[in-house]
MARRO-920958 format. One record per residue (C-alpha): x, y, z; residue in three letters. Coordinates in pm, 1 decimal. Layout:
xx yy zz aa
X Y Z ALA
...
//
This chain:
xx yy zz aa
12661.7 11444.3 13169.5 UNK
12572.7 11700.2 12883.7 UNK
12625.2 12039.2 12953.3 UNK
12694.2 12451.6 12815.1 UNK
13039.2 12424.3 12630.4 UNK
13007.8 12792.6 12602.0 UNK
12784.9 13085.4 12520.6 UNK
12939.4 13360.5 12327.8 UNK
12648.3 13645.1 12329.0 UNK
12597.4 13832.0 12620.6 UNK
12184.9 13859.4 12743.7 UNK
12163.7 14203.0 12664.6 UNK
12276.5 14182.9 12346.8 UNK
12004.9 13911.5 12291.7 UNK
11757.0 14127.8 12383.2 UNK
11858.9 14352.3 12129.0 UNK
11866.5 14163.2 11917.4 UNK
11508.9 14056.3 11914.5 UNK
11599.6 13738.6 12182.0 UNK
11422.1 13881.7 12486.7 UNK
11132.9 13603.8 12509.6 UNK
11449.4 13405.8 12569.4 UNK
11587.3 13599.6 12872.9 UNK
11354.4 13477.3 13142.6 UNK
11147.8 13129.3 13282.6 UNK
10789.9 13233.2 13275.1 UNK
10633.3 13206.1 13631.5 UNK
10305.3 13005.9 13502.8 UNK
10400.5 12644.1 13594.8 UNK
10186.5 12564.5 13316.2 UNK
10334.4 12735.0 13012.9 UNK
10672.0 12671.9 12902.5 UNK
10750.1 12959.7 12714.5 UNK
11114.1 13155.7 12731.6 UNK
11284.1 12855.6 12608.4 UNK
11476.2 12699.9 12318.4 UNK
11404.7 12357.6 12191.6 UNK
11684.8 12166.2 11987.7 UNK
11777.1 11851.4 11849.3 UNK
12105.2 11716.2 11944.5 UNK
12314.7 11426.7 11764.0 UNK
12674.6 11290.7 11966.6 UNK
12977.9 11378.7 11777.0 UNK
13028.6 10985.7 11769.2 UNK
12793.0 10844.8 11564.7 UNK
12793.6 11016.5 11185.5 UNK
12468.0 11188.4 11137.7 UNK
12543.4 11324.1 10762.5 UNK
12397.6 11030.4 10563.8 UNK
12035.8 11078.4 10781.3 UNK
11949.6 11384.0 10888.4 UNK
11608.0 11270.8 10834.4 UNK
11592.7 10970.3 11083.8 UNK
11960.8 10990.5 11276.3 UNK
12046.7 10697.2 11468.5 UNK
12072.4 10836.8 11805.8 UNK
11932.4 11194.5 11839.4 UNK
11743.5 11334.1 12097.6 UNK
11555.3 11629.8 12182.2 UNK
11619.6 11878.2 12488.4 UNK
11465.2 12201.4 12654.3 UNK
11704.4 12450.2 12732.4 UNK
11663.1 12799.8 12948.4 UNK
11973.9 13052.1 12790.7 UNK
11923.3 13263.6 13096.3 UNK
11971.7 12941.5 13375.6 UNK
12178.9 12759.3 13113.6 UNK
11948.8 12444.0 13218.4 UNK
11852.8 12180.8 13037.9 UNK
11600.8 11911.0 13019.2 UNK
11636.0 11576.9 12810.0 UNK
11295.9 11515.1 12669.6 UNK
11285.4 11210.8 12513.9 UNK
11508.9 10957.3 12763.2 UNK
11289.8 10641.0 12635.4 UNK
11355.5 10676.6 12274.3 UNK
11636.7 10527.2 12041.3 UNK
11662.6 10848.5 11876.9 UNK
11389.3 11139.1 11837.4 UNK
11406.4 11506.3 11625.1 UNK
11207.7 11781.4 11461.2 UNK
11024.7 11900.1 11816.3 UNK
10810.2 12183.5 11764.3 UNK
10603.2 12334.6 12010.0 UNK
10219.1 12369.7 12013.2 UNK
10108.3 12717.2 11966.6 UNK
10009.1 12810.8 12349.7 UNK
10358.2 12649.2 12422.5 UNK
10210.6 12387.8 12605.2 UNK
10255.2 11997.6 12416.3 UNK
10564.5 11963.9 12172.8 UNK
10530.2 11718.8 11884.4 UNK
10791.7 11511.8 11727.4 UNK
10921.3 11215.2 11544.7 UNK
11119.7 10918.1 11697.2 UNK
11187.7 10576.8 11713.3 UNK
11156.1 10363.4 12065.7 UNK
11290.0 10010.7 12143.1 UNK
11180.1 9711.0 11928.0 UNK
10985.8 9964.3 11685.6 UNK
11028.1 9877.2 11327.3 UNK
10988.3 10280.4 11227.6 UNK
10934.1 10624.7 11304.5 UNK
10600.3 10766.2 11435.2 UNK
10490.5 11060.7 11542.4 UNK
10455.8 11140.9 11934.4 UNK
10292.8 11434.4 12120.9 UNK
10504.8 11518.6 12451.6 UNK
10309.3 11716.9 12758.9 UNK
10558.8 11993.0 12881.4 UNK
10412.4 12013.5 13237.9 UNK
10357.3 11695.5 13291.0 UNK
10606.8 11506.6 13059.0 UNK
10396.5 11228.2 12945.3 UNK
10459.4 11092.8 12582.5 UNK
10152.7 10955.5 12402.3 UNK
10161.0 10796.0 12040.4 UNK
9969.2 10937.3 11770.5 UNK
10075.9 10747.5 11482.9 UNK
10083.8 10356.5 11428.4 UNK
10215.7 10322.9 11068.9 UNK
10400.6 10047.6 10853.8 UNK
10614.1 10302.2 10770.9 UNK
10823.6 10569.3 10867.9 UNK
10693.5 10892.8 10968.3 UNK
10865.3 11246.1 10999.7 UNK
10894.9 11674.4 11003.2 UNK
10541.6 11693.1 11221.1 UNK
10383.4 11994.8 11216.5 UNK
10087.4 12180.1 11433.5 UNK
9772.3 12276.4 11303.7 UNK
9518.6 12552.1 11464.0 UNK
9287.9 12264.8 11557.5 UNK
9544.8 12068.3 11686.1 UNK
9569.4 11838.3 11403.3 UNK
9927.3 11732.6 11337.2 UNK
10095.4 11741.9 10952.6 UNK
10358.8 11510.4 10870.4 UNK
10554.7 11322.3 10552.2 UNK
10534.1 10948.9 10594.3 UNK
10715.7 10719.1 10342.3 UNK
10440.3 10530.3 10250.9 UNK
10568.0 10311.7 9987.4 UNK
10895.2 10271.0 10234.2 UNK
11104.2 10430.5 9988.9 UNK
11262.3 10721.9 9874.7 UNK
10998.7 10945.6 9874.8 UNK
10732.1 11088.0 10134.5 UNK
10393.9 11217.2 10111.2 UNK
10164.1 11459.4 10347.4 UNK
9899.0 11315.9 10594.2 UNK
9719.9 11477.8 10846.6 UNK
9598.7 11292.9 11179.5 UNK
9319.1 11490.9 11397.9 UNK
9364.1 11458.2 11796.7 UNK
9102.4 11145.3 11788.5 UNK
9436.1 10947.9 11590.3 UNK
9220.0 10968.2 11251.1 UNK
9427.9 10946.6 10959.0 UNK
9426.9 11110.2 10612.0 UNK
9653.7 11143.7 10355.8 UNK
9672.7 11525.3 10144.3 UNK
9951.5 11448.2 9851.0 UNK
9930.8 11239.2 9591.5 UNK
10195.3 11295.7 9337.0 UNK
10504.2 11101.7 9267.7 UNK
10713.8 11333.0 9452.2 UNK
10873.6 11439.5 9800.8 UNK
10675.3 11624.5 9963.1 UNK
10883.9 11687.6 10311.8 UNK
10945.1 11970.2 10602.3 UNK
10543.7 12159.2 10605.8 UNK
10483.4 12411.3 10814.8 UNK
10200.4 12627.0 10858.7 UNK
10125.9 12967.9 10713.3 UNK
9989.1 13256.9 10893.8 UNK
9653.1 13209.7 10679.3 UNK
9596.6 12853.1 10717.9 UNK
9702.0 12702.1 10455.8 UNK
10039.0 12437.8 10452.7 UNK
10313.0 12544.1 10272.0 UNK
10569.7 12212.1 10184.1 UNK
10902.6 12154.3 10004.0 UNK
10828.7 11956.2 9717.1 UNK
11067.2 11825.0 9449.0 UNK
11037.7 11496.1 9174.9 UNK
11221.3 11442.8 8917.9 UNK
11257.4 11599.9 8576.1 UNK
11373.9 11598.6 8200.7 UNK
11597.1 11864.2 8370.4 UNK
11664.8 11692.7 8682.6 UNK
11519.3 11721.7 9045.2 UNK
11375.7 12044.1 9083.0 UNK
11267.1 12168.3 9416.6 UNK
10959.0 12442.2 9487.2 UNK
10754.5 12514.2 9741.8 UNK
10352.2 12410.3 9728.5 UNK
10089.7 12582.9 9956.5 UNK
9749.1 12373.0 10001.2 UNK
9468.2 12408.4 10248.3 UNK
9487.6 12142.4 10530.7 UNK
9216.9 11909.0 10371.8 UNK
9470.5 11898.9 10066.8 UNK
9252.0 12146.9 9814.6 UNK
9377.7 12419.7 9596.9 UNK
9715.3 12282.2 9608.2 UNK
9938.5 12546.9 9375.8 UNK
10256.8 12646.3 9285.0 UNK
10375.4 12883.1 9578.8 UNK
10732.7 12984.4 9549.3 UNK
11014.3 12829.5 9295.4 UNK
11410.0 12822.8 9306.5 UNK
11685.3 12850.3 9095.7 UNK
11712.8 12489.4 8950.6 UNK
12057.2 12431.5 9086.5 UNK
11926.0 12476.8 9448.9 UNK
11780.7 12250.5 9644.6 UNK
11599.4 12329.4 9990.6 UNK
11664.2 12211.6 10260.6 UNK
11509.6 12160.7 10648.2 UNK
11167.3 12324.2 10762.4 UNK
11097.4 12710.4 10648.2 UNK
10942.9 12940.0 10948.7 UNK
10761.0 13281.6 10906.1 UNK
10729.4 13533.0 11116.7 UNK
10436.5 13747.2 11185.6 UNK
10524.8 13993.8 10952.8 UNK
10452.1 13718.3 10653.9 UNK
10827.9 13696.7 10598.9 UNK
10922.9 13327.9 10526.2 UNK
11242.2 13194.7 10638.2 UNK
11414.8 12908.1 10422.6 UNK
11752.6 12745.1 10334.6 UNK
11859.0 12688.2 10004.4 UNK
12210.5 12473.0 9914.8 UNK
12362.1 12370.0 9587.6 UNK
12726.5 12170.8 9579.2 UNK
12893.8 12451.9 9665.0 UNK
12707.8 12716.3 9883.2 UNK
12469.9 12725.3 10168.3 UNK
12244.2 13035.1 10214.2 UNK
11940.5 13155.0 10414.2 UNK
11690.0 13325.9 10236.9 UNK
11317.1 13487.6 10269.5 UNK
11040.6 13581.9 10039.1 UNK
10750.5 13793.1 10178.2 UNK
10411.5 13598.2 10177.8 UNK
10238.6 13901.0 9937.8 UNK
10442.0 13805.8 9646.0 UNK
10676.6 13529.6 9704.0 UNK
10878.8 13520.7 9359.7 UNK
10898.4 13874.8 9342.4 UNK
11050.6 13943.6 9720.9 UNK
11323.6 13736.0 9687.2 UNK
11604.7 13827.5 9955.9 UNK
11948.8 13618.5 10076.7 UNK
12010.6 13720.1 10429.8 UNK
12358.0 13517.0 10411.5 UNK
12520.6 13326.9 10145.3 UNK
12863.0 13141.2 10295.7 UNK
13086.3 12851.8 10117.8 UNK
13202.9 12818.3 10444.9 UNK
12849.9 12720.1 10630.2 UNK
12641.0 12494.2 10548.3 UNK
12320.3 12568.4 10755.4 UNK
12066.3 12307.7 10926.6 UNK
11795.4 12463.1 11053.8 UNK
11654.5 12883.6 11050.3 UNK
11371.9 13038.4 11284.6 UNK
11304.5 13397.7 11265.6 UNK
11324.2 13643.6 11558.2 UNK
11215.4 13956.4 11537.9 UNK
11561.5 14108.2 11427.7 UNK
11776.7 13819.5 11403.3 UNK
11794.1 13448.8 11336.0 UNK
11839.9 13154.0 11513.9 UNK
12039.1 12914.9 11315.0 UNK
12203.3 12560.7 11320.8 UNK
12517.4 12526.7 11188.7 UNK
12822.8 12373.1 11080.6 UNK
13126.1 12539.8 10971.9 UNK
13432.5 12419.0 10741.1 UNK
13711.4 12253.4 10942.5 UNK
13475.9 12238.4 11226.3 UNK
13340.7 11924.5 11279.0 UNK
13009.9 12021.2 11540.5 UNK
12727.4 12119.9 11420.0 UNK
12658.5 12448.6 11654.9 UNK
12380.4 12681.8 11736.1 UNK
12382.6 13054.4 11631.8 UNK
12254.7 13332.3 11561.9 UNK
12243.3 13496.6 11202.7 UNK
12235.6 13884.2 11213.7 UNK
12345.1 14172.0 10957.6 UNK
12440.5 13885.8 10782.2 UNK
12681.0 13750.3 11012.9 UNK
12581.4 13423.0 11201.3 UNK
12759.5 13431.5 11555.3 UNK
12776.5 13104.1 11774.2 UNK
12542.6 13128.1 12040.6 UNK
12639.7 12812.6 12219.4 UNK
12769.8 12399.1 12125.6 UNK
12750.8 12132.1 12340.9 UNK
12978.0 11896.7 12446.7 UNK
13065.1 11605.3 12231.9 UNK
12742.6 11714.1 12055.1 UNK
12603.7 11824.3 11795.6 UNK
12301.1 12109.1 11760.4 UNK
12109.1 11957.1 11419.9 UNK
11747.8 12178.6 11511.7 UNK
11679.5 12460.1 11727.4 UNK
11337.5 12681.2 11764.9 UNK
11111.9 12850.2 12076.8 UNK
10882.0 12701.9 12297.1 UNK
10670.9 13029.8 12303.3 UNK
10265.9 13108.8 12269.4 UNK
10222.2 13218.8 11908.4 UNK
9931.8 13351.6 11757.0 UNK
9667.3 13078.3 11591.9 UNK
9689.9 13062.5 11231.8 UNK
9351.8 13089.0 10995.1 UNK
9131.4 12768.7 11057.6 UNK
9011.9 12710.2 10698.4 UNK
8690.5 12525.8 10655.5 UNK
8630.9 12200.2 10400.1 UNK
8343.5 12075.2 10217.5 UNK
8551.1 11777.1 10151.2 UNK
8316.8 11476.8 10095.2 UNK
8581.7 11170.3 10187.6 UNK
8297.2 10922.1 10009.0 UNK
8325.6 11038.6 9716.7 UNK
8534.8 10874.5 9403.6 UNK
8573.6 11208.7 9232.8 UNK
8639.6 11576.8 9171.5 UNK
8586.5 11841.7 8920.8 UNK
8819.6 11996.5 8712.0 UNK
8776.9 12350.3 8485.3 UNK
9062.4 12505.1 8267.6 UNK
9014.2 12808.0 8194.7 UNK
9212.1 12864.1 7838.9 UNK
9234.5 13140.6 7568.1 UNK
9462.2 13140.2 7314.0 UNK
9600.1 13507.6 7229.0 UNK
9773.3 13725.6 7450.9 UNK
9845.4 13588.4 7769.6 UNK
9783.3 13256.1 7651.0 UNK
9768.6 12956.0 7834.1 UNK
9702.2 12688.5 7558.4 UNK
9917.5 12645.5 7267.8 UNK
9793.8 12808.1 6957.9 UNK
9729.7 12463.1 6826.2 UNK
9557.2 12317.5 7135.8 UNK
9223.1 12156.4 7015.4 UNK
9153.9 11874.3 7333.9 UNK
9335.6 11747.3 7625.3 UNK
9453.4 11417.7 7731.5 UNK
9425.5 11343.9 8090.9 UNK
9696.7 11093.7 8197.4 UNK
9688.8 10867.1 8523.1 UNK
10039.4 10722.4 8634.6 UNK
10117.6 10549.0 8309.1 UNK
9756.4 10538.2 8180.2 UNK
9560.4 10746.5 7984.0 UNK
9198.5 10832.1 8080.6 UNK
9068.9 11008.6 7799.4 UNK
9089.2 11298.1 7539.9 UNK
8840.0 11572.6 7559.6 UNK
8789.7 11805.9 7324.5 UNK
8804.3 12154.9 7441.3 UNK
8529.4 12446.0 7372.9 UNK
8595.4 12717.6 7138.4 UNK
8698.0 12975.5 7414.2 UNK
8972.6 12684.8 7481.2 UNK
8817.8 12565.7 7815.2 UNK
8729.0 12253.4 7964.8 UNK
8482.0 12109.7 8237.9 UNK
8584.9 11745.9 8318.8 UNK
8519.9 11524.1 8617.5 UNK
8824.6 11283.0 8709.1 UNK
8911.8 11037.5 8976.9 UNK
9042.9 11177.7 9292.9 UNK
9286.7 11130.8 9508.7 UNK
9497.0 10999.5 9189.8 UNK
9819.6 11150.6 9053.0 UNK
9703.5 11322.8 8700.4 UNK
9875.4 11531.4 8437.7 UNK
9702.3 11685.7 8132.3 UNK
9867.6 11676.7 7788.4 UNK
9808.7 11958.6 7560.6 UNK
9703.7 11820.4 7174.9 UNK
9628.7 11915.2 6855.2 UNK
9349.7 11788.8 6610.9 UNK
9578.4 11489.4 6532.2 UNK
9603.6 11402.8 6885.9 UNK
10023.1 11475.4 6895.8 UNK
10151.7 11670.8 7235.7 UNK
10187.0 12042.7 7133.6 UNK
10360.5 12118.6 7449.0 UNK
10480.0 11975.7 7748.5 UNK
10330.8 11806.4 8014.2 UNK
10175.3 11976.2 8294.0 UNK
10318.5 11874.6 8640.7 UNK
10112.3 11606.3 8850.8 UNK
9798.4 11728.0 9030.5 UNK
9535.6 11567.8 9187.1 UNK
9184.6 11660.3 9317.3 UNK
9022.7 11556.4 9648.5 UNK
8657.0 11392.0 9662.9 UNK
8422.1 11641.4 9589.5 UNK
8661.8 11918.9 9521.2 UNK
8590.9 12167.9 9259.4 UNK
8950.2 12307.0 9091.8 UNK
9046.8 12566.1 8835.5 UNK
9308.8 12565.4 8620.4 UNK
9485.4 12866.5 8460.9 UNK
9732.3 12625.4 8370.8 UNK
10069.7 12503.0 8456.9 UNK
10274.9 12701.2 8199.4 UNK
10132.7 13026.0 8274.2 UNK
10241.8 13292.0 8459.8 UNK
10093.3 13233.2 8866.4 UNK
10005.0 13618.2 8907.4 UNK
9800.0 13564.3 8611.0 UNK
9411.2 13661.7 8673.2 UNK
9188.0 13515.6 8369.1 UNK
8929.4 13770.7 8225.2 UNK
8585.0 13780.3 8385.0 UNK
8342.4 13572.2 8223.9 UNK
8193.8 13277.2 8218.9 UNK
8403.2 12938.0 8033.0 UNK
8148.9 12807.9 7781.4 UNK
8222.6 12440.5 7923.2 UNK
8024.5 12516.4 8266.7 UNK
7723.4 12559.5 8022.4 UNK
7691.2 12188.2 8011.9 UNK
7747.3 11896.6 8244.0 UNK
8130.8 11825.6 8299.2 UNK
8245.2 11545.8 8058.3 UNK
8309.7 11185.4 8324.4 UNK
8637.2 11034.2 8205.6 UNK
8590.2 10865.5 8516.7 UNK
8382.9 10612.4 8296.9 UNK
8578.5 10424.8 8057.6 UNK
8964.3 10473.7 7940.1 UNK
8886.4 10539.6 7549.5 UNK
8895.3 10836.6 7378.3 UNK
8591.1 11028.2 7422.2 UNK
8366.4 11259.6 7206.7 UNK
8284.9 11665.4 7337.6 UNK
8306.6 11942.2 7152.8 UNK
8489.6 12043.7 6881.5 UNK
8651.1 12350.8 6790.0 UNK
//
């Protein structure tokens, strides 16, 4: 039988400390909130080389003021990442049942306890997320390898995918105004490098959100709490920390809230003056559940002969943004408009006199670019691209820009990938909207445009 090893923090102090939803069962037979939900992993079977899909995890509800717990998954092989809808009603998660080849997603009813599928995928699928419409985000491994993209499935099981870069695109969650924020890293002359994306839930305006030093990598699902403070955890070979940025100005609000060669941390979710972490700790071989305050983290509570991998609330939060979309799914293509100017605050090489768009290992085209340095191009969407500065001669004058895509229909601007992201263009007019947007969705040759 699994029960309370021990808990270390008295109730009061939790209260304090910003851990009074947790203090009490609410009396509405309906609603679940006032409790934690956590992953948990048995100290016999190894869990380090998968955190992503362990072999035997399973997902409980757990009242700190009864000490009670309920196993919610008993039918699956193994089952993680439960979060909990946003009137604290459903939880979604990932996990694996008998005779299934992989991992789907599954929505669980808190009241009544019934389990229904949502996915049905060749593939494993993982790290599902809420939207305000009930929509569910998650990373599937599409190509059953190494790396995952984003797909969205609506509550009538239709599926869509968002991402389409050659990259891993893992661990969304949901900002405040609507939009998904995702850890995202692919490989580079420099090595993997890991940042943070943001893009609206019909996978527009994807963009550069927030960036790390290149010798950290992140790690598990970032939270925010309703103050727009963003909650992640960052590791390199040596050091685990938790940090935050502030949604305003992510890059520029950079703060470490604990930094400890001694902890390597699973899992963060804000409370309002304190964290709730999980943990493990040198010499220590159980993975425990904590809280990280003043920038101490204190055990809260371990299990017996188990581990804690995830932990967050099963509370009513307020309903993010619902952003609309004029996303036309029947369409082949999207527009794209780069807005360059050589000069101060430049954007385009000096030298820059056309583009080549690239496709995987193809190229599409070369377009010339106007004399204000712009472009107005329509390319195929929901295909990885990159655009490769050039000069006269057609030779790269600078590096490629990361991959990007556009979705059918969508209409994109481009201040470009090497310049600064708090960068606002000047207000006018590019002189390539003047005309019709140059197809390179027709042939692969090098096309004619305008000429500098």
């Amino acid at each position: 039988m699994l029960r309370i090893k021990k808990i270390l923090i008295a109730i009061p102090v939790l209260i304090m400390l910003g851990f009074a939803s947790l203090s009490f069962i609410s009396r509405d037979s309906e609603s679940s909130e006032g409790l934690i939900l956590a992953t948990i992993h048995p100290l016999s079977d190894d869990f380090s080389d998968d955190l992503l899909y362990p072999k035997s995890a399973r997902i409980i509800q757990y009242n700190l003021n009864t000490e009670q717990f309920v196993e919610l998954t008993p039918d699956f092989v193994s089952a993680r990442g439960g979060e909990a809808s946003y009137d604290g009603k459903k939880v979604v998660f990932t996990g694996i049942q008998q005779n299934q080849e992989h991992w789907q997603i599954w929505e669980l009813d808190l009241n009544s306890k019934d389990v229904q599928q949502m996915s049905y995928l060749p593939f494993n699928c993982t790290d599902p997320t809420y939207l305000p419409d009930g929509s569910i985000v998650f990373s599937g491994q599409e190509h059953n390898n190494d790396q995952h993209a984003l797909f969205v499935i609506n509550p009538q099981q239709e599926l869509k995918k968002l991402t389409f870069h050659p990259a891993e695109d893992r661990h969304a969650m949901i900002l405040q105004d609507g939009r998904i924020m995702v850890n995202s890293s692919a490989d580079s002359d420099s090595g993997q490098q890991s940042k943070q994306l943001a893009l609206r839930p019909d996978g527009t305006k994807v963009m550069l959100y927030h960036t790390t030093a290149p010798e950290n990598t992140l790690f598990g699902q970032a939270a925010e709490r309703e103050d727009n403070t963003i909650f992640y955890i960052s590791t390199t070979d040596e050091v685990s920390s938790v940090n935050s940025f502030h949604h305003n100005d992510p890059n520029a609000t950079e703060r470490v809230w604990n930094k400890d060669a001694d902890i390597q941390y699973l899992s963060v979710y804000p409370l309002k003056d304190s964290l709730l972490v999980t943990y493990t700790k040198k010499g220590d071989n159980q993975a425990k559940l904590g809280l990280l305050y003043n920038g101490a983290t204190e055990e809260l509570m371990s299990y017996d002969n188990h581990h804690v991998l995830e932990a967050s609330m099963i509370r009513s939060r307020p309903l993010p943004k619902i952003l609309p979309s004029r996303i036309e799914e029947t369409d082949d293509n999207g527009l794209l408009l780069g807005i360059g100017l050589p000069g101060d605050g430049a954007i385009m090489e000096q030298s820059t006199r056309k583009i080549a768009v690239w496709s995987d290992e193809k190229k599409l085209g070369e377009v010339p670019l106007y004399s204000d340095g712009s472009y107005y191009i329509e390319v195929p969407s929901n295909t990885p691209l990159k655009i490769v500065q050039m000069d006269s001669n057609s030779n790269a004058v600078a590096d490629a820009s990361d991959w990007f895509w556009v979705k059918p229909k969508e209409r994109r601007g481009c201040i470009g990938c090497h310049a600064d992201q708090s960068w606002v263009p000047d207000n006018r007019v590019p002189m390539s909207v003047s005309e019709k947007p140059v197809d390179i969705t027709l042939n692969m040759n090098d096309l004619t445009g305008h000429v500098n």
